[in-house]
N, C-alpha and C positions, 0 to 999 in steps of 0.2 A: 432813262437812257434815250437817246435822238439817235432818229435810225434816218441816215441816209442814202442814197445809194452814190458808189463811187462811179466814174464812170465818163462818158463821151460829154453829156451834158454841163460838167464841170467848166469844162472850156469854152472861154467867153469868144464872140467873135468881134472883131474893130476895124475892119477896114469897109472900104466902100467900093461898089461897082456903079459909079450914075452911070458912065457912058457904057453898060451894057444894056442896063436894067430901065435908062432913064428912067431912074427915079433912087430916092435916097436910102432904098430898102439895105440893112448893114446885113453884112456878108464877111466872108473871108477874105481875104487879098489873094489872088491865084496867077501864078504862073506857068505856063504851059510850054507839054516837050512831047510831044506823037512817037510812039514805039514805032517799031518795026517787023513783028509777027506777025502772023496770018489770023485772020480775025476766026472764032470760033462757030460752031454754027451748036441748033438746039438736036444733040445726036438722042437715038433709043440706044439703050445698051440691054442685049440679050443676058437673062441668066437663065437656063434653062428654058423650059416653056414657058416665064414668066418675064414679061417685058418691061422695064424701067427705063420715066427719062431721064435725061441728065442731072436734073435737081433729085432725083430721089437716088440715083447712085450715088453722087457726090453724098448725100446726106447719110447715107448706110455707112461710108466707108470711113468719113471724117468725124462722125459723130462720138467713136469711143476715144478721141483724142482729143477732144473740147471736156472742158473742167468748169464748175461753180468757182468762186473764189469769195470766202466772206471773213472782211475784216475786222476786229477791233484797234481803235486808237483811243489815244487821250486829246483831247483839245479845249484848248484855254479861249478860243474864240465865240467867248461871247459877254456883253456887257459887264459880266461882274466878276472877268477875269478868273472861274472859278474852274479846276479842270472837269472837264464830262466826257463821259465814253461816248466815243459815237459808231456805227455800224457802217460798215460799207459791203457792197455787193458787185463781181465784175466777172469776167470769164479769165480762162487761161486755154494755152496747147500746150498737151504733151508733147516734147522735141525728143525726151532719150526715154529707153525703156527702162530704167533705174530709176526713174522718178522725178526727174527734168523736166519743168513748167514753167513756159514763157509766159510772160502779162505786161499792162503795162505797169511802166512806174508809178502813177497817180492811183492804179488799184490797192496795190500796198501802201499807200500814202507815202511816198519817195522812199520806202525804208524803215517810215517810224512805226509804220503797225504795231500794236504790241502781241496780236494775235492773229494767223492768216491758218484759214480751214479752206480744205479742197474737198469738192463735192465732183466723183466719178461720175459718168453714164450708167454705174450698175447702181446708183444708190450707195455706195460706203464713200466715208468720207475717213479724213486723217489731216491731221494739223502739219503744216508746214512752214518752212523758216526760208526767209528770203534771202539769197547767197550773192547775190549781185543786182544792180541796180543804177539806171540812171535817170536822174529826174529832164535835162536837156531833152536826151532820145526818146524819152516816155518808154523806156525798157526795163525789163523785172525777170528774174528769175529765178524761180520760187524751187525747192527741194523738199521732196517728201521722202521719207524711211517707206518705201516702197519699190517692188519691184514687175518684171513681167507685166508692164504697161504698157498699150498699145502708143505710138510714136507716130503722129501724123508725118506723112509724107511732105516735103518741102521742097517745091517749085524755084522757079528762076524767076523772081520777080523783073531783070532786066526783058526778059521776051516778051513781058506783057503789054499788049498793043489795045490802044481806045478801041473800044466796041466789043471785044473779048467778053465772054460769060462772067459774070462774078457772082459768088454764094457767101452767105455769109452766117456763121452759127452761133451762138451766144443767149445772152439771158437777157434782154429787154428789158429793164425796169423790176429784175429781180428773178431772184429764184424761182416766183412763181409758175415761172415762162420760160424755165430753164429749156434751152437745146432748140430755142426757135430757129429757123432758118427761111431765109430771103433770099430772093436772088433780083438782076437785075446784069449791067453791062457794067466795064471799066468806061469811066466818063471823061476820064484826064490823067493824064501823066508829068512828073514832075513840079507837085501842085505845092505852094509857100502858101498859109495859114499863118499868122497872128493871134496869141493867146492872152489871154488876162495876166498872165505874168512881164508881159511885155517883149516874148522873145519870139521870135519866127520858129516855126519846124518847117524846115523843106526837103524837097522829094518824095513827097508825096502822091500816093494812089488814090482817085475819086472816081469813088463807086455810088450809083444811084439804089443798090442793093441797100434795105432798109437797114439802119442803126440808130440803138438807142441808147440812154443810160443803160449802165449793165452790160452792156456789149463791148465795152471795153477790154481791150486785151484777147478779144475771141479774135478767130479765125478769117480771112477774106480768102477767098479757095476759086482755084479755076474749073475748066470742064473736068478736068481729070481727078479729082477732089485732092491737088496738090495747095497746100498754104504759099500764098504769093505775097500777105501782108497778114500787118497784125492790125483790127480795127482800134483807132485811136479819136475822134474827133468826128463831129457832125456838126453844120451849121444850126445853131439856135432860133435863127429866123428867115429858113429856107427847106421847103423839102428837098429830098432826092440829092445831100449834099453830104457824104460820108468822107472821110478820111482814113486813108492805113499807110502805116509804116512799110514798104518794102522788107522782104522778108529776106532778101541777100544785105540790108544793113545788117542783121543780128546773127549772119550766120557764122563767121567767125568770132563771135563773143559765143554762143551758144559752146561748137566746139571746145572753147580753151578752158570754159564753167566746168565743162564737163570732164576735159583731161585733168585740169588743174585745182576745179574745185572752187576757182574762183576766176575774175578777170580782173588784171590789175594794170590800165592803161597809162600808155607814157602820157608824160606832161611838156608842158613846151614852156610855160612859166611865167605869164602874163595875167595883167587884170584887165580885161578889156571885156570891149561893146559891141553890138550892131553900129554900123555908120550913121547909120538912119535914126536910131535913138539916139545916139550922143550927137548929131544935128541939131536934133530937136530938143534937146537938152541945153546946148550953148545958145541957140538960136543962130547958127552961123552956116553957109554952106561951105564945105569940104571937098578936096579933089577927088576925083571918083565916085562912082553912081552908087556903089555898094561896096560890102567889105568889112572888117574888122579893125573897129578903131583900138589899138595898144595904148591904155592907160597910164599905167607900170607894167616896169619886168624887174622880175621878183633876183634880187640878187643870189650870183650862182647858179641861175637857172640857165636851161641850154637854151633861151632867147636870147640870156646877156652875152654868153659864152658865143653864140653868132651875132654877135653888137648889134642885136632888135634894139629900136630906141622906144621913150614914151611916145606918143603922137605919129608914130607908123600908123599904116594902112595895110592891114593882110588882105592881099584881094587873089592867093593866090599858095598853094602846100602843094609837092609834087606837081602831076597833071591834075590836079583836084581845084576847079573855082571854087574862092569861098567868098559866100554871098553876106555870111551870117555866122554869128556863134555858135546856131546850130550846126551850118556845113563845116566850122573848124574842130567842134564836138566831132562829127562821125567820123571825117579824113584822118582823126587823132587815133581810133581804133583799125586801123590800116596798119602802123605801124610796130611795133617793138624794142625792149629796150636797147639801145647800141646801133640803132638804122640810125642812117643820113637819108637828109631830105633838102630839097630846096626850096624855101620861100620867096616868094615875090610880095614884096612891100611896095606901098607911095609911099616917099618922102622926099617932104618941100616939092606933091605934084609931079616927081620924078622916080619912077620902075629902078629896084633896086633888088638886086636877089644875095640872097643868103644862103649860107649852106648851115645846116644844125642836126644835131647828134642827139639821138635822142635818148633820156633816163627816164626811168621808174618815176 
């Protein structure tokens, strides 16, 4: 059996910063957007005659709502095509007291697991089945036959301002090291990453607070020990260079998992790209700086049904910019079956909007 761990490490980095860095050291690709809340300061919180700071409050309170999470899958990769089990290792939060546990997607391995165990704060563990899932968002949510679970408290990731507290809980390169906790500041807001699958995540949280493999899926928590993100990603060859998902993306997937049992988002009905890859794909430049380039649309689909063509440019859903197949990924969980929306296309160089209805 090849034991690895699942986790932040996975994700390769490929872009470059010389004119920060001058020099060719590979990094993330980042872009930047400054909150607007009042920065945090390092408080004492009284309990009794006994006094705690911030890091050991936040850690008492968040700690029975961070989870182990240890995988089994099958995987054919490797030289002689032969299937083998491999192991993986990552965190989760409890979001509902009935046994609702957010992660990311890569911890479950998009869905294919064939086995995911959750390991409590008290030591008992119970085998869980993954009920939703997106590989794009790097989102997972895991359901255990359990109840009377404590439910981490859930922040406003938009109030989160650079310089702000950040904590963060998880397992570091494995269970050994289960429930470590770090802390450090929010370093950037709005931050776009480049992954070895070739696709952007953006809107992103960067926190200098430590992550490792294994910390994936855990918690990023403010002064008040509310989850403001879910840690996802770390520079491979950079300290102090973390990643987390905003914790108001999942928060209307979390609730409808939870009423429904499942989440099942509309579709819009295209096969498309990043700008930027299929650029660099034809070798050609393209109207527009960013965007989603429309390959096909799938007939019958509510893109044909609003005459989307091939070779549009989405650079634009609702009030929502989209930079990327990730940003037309999350703007997609916004809506519901039977909403209208308006898209804003290029085509032939020229702003066109569309109105589209949206199905299952």
């Amino acid at each position: 059996m090849k034991l690895k761990n699942k986790g932040i490490g996975l994700i390769a980095v490929v872009a470059v910063i010389s004119s920060i860095l001058g020099s060719s050291l590979t990094l993330f690709a980042l872009k930047d957007k400054i909150g607007s809340s009042s920065q945090s300061s390092n408080i004492v919180v009284s309990e009794g005659s006994k006094s705690q700071n911030v890091y050991q409050a936040v850690a008492k309170k968040a700690t029975p709502s961070v989870v182990g999470i240890t995988t089994t899958s099958v995987s054919q990769d490797n030289m002689f095509a032969i299937p083998q089990e491999t192991q993986g290792v990552g965190t989760g939060i409890i979001v509902d007291s009935n046994g609702y546990i957010l992660t990311n997607s890569h911890v479950v391995s998009d869905g294919d697991a064939t086995s995911v165990n959750v390991l409590f704060s008290d030591g008992s563990d119970i085998n869980g089945k993954v009920v939703w899932y997106d590989s794009q968002m790097d989102l997972a949510i895991v359901k255990v036959d359990k109840t009377g679970l404590t439910a981490a408290e859930l922040g406003n990731s938009d109030d989160v301002a650079v310089g702000d507290i950040s904590i963060a809980i998880g397992n570091p390169l494995g269970l050994d090291l289960q429930k470590s906790v770090t802390q450090g500041i929010i370093s950037g807001l709005d931050r776009t990453i480049s992954t070895s699958q070739s696709t952007n995540m953006t809107g992103l949280i960067q926190t200098d607070a430590s992550i490792n493999s294994g910390n994936s899926g855990g918690p990023l928590l403010n002064e008040k020990g509310q989850v403001i993100g879910i840690n996802t990603a770390k520079a491979s060859q950079g300290e102090g260079l973390g990643f987390a998902i905003p914790i108001n993306t999942a928060k209307n997937i979390i609730s409808k998992v939870i009423k429904d049992g499942n989440y099942e988002k509309v579709t819009l009905g295209i096969k498309g790209t990043d700008l930027e890859t299929y650029e660099q794909a034809v070798g050609q430049d393209l109207t527009g700086d960013s965007g989603v380039y429309v390959a096909e649309v799938t007939s019958g689909s509510a893109a044909e049904k609003a005459k989307m063509a091939a070779g549009d440019i989405i650079i634009k859903l609702g009030d929502t910019e989209i930079t990327s197949m990730n940003d037309l990924n999350k703007a997609l969980y916004g809506y519901s079956s039977g909403d209208k929306a308006e898209i804003t296309v290029l085509r032939n160089g020229k702003e066109q909007k569309l109105t589209v209805t949206f199905g299952k």
